[in-house]
C-alpha positions in Angstrom: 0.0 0.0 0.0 1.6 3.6 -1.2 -0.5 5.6 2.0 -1.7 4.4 5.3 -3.6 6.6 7.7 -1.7 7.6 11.0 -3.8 10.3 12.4 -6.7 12.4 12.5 -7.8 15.3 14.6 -7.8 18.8 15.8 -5.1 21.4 16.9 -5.1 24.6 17.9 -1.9 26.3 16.8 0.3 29.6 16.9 2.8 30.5 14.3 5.5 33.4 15.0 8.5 35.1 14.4 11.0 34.0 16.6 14.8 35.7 17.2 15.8 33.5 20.2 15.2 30.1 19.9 17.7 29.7 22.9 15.4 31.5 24.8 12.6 29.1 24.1 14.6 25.7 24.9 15.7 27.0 28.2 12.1 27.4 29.0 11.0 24.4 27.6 14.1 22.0 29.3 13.1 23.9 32.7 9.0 22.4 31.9 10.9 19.0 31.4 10.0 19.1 27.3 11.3 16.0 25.6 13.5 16.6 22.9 12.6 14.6 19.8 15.1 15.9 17.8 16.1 18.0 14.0 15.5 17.4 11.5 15.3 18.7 7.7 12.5 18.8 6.1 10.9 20.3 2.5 7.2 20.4 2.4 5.7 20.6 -1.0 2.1 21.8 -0.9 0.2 21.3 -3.7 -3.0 23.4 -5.6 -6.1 22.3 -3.7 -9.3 23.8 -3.8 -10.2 23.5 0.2 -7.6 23.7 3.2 -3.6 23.1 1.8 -2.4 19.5 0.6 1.1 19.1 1.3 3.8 16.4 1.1 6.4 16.7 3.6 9.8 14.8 2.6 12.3 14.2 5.4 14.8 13.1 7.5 12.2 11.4 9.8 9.2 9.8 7.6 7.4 11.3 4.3 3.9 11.9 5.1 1.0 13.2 3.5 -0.8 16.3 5.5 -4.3 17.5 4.8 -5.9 20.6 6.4 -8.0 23.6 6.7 -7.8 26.0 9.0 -8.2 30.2 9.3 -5.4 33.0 8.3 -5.7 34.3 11.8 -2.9 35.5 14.2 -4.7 34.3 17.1 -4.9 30.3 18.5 -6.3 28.9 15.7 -8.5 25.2 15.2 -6.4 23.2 12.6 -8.3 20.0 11.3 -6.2 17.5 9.7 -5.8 14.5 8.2 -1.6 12.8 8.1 -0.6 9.6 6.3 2.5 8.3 6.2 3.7 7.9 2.5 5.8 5.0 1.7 9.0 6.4 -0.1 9.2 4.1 -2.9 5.3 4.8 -4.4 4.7 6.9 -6.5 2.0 9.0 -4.8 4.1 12.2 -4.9 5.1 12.3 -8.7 1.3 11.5 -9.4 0.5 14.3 -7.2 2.5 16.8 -8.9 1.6 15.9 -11.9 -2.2 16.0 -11.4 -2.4 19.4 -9.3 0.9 20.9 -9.8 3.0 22.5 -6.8 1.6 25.2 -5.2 5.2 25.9 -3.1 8.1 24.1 -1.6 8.9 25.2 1.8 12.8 23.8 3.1 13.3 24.2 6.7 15.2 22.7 9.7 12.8 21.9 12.4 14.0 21.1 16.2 11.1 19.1 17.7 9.9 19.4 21.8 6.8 17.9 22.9 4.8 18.2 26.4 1.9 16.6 27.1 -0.2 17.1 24.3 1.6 20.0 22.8 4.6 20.0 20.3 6.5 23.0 20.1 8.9 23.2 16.4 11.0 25.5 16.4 11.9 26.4 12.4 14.5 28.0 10.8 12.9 28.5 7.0 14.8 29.0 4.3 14.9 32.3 3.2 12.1 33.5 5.6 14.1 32.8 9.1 13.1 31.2 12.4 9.8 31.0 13.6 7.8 29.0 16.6 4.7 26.9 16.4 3.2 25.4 18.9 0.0 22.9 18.5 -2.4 21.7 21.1 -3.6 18.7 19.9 -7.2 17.1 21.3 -9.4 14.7 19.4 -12.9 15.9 20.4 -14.6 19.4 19.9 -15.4 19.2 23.6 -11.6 20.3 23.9 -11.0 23.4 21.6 -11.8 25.6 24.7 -9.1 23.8 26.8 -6.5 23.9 23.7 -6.9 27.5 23.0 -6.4 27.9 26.9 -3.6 25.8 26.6 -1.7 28.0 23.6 -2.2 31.4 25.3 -0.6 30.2 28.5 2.5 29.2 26.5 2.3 32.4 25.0 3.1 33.5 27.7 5.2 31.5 29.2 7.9 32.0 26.1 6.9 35.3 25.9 5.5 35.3 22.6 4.9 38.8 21.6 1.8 39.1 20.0 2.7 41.4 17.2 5.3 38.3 16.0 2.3 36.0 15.2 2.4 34.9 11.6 -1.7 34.5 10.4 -0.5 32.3 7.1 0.9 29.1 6.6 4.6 29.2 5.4 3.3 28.4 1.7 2.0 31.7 1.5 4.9 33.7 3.0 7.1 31.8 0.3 5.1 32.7 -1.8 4.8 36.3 -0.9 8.4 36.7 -1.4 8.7 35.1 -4.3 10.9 32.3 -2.7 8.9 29.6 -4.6 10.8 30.3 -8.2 14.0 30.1 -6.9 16.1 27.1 -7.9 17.4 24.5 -5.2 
């Protein structure tokens, strides 16, 4: 089989600038975060009509990540669908050639999780580093607890609000154009 289904659910997420990502893992060994590791990554989303389709090739596993979710600074609900690709299918070439790419994003992402929260800290190519943080529940009972959740670690790193990003890193390659460029 060239997909199997890992996960489904909902997240509520923040996306921001971040200068010090020292800062950030200081406060997150103090909370006891484990450390997953990073890892490189290049995410190439695809032209959907609903939500973002994107492929994300890596050092860890290549999976397949549906979801929709609002261009809004604040906590935001993320539904989404992951499945993890096997590498030699030919799901991706297919996908490519049937919707075309959209954008390729290339980062380096360091992983921490707690509890239910992962925190990635990014450095994008040709954008710079940024910090997202997901909540992740499985029932709509839970949204209200997530968002809860985000804005406390908002605080806690002191997150200032201005540095939260509304759009998904597609769109800010796109916006500067970063899509075009060869690599």
């Amino acid at each position: 089989m060239d997909i199997k289904l890992q996960k489904s659910g909902i997240d509520i997420e923040i996306k921001a600038k971040c200068r010090n990502h020292i800062f950030i893992k200081k406060i997150l060994a103090g909370k006891k975060a484990k450390k997953i590791g990073k890892f490189k990554m290049r995410d190439i989303y695809f032209n959907v009509k609903y939500g973002r389709l994107k492929a994300r090739i890596g050092d860890i596993k290549d999976i397949l990540i549906q979801y929709r979710r609002e261009d809004i600074k604040m906590p935001k609900r993320s539904d989404f669908l992951v499945s993890i690709i096997d590498r030699n299918s030919n799901i991706i070439p297919s996908l490519i050639k049937s919707l075309g790419i959209k954008a390729i994003v290339r980062k380096e992402r360091e992983i921490y999780i707690l509890g239910n929260t992962r925190f990635h800290l990014d450095k994008i190519q040709g954008l710079g580093n940024f910090i997202e943080i997901e909540a992740r529940g499985e029932k709509e009972k839970e949204i209200k607890r997530l968002r809860e959740q985000i804005k406390e670690y908002i605080k806690l790193l002191r997150i200032d609000k201005k540095t939260l990003v509304a759009n998904s890193s597609s769109d800010l390659v796109l916006a500067k154009n970063l899509h075009k460029r060869p690599k």
